[in-house]
C-alpha positions in Angstrom: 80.0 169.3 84.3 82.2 168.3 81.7 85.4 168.0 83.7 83.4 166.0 86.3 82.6 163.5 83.4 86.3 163.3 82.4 87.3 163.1 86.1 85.2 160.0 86.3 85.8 158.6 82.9 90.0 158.7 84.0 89.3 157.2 87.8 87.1 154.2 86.1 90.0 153.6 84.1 92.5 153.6 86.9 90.2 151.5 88.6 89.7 149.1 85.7 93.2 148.8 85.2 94.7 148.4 88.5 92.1 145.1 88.5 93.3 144.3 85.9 96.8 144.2 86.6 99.3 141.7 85.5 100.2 138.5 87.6 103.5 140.2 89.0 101.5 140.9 92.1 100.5 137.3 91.9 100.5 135.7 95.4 101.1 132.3 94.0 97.2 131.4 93.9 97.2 130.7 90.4 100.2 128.1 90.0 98.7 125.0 89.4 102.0 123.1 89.6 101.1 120.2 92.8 104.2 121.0 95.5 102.8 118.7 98.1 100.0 116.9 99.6 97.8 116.6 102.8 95.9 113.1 103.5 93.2 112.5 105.9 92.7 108.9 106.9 89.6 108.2 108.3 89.8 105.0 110.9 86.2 103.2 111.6 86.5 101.8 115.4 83.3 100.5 117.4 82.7 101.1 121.2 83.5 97.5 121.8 86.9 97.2 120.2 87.5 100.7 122.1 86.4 99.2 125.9 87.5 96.2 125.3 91.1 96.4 123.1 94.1 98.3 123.2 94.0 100.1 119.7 97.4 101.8 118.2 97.9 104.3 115.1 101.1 104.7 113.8 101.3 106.7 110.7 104.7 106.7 108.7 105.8 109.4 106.0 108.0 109.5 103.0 111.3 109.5 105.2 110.2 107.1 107.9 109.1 109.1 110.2 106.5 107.3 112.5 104.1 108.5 115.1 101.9 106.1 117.2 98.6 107.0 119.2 97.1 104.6 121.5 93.2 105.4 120.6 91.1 106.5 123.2 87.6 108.1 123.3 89.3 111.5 123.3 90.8 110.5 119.6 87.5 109.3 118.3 83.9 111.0 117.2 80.9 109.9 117.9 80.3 107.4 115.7 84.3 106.1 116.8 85.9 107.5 113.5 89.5 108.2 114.5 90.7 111.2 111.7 95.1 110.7 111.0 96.6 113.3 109.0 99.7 113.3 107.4 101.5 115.7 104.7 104.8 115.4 102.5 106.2 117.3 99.7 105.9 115.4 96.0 106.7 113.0 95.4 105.5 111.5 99.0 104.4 108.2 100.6 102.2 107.5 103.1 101.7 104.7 105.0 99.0 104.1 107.7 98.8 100.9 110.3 96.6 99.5 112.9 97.4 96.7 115.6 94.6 95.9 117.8 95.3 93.8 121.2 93.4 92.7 123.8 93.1 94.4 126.5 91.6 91.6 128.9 89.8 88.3 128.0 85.9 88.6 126.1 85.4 84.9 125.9 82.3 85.4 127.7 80.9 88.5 126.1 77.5 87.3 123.9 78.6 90.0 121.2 81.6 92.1 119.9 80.9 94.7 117.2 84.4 95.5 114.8 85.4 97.0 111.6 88.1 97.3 110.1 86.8 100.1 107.5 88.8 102.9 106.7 89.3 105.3 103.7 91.3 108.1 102.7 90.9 111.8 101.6 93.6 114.3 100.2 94.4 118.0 99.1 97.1 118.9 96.7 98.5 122.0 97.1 101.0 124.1 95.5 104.3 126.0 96.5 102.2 129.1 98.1 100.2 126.8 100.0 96.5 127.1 97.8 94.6 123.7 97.1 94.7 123.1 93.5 93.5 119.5 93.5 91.4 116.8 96.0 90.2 113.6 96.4 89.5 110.8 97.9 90.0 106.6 98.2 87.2 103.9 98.1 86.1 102.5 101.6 87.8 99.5 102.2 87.1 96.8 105.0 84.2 94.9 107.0 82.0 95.5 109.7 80.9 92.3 111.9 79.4 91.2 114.9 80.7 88.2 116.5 80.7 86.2 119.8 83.6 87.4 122.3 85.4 84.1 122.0 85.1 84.5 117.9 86.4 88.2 118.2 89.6 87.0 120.5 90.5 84.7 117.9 89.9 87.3 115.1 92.2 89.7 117.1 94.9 87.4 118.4 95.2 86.4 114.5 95.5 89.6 113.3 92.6 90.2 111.7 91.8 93.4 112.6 95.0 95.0 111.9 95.8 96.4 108.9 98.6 98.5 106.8 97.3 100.8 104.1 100.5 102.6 101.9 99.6 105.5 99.8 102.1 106.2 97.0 102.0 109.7 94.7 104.3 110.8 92.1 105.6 114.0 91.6 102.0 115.5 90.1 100.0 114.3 93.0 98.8 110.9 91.2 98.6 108.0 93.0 100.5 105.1 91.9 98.2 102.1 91.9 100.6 99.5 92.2 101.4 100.8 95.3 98.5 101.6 96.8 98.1 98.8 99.3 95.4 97.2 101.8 96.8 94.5 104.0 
């Protein structure tokens, strides 16, 4: 009986120590130092500006990189939020557009239903790839109802395009001066 207590007395040491190893079997989930960053940017559309407008999302990174997307119904949830990612190592940039053309004349339509809401969300991660920080931009923009021939002047103006940069140092803070909504 007594070598039976000493038997278990030794493994829950083992096991206790092997726990409670040090971090040279670290995976890297414990850095906390921000490598680089993944941002969501969450793009309000309405059915109308989708049927009736051709609707195109480029998104630009830190080295000029550009990719646009004509939207479609495939690129949109239900409620027409179009969901852009982008990701960059620190320090990074990001820069997000929207033109919106029409697609044929709405003159006669008695209502057209836009927005030009949007607003961001972002992970920072370190070198192993584990999220050590997160967060997220106001809501910026309008939502409207207008007459067609209101809307077509609204979208041959401009109006509904926009250009939102993101700017982030080399800690994953974002550098308000350059944080821009046009």
């Amino acid at each position: 009986m007594t070598l039976a207590a000493v038997l278990c007395c030794a493994m829950t040491t083992t096991v206790l120590t092997s726990c409670n190893s040090d971090s040279s079997n670290d995976d890297g989930a414990y850095d906390k130092t921000p490598k680089y960053m993944m941002m969501q940017f969450d793009i309000d559309n309405t059915k109308d500006m989708l049927d009736y407008c051709t609707i195109e999302l480029t998104i630009e990174d830190q080295l000029g990189n550009k990719k646009t997307t004509v939207l479609t119904s495939e690129y949109v949830d239900a409620d027409y939020v179009c969901y852009a990612t982008a990701n960059g190592e620190l320090p990074t940039t990001f820069k997000f557009s929207r033109k919106v053309t029409l697609k044929q004349s709405i003159d006669n339509l008695e209502s057209f239903k836009y927005t030009t809401r949007t607003k961001a969300e972002y992970g920072i991660f370190n070198a192993a790839g584990y999220q050590i920080g997160m967060g997220e931009t106001d809501i910026v923009g309008e939502t409207g109802t207008v007459t067609g021939a209101e809307a077509a002047q609204l979208i041959n103006q401009g109006v509904l395009d926009f250009t939102r940069t993101f700017k982030y140092d080399e800690k994953g803070n974002l550098i308000p001066e350059n944080n821009t909504a046009q």
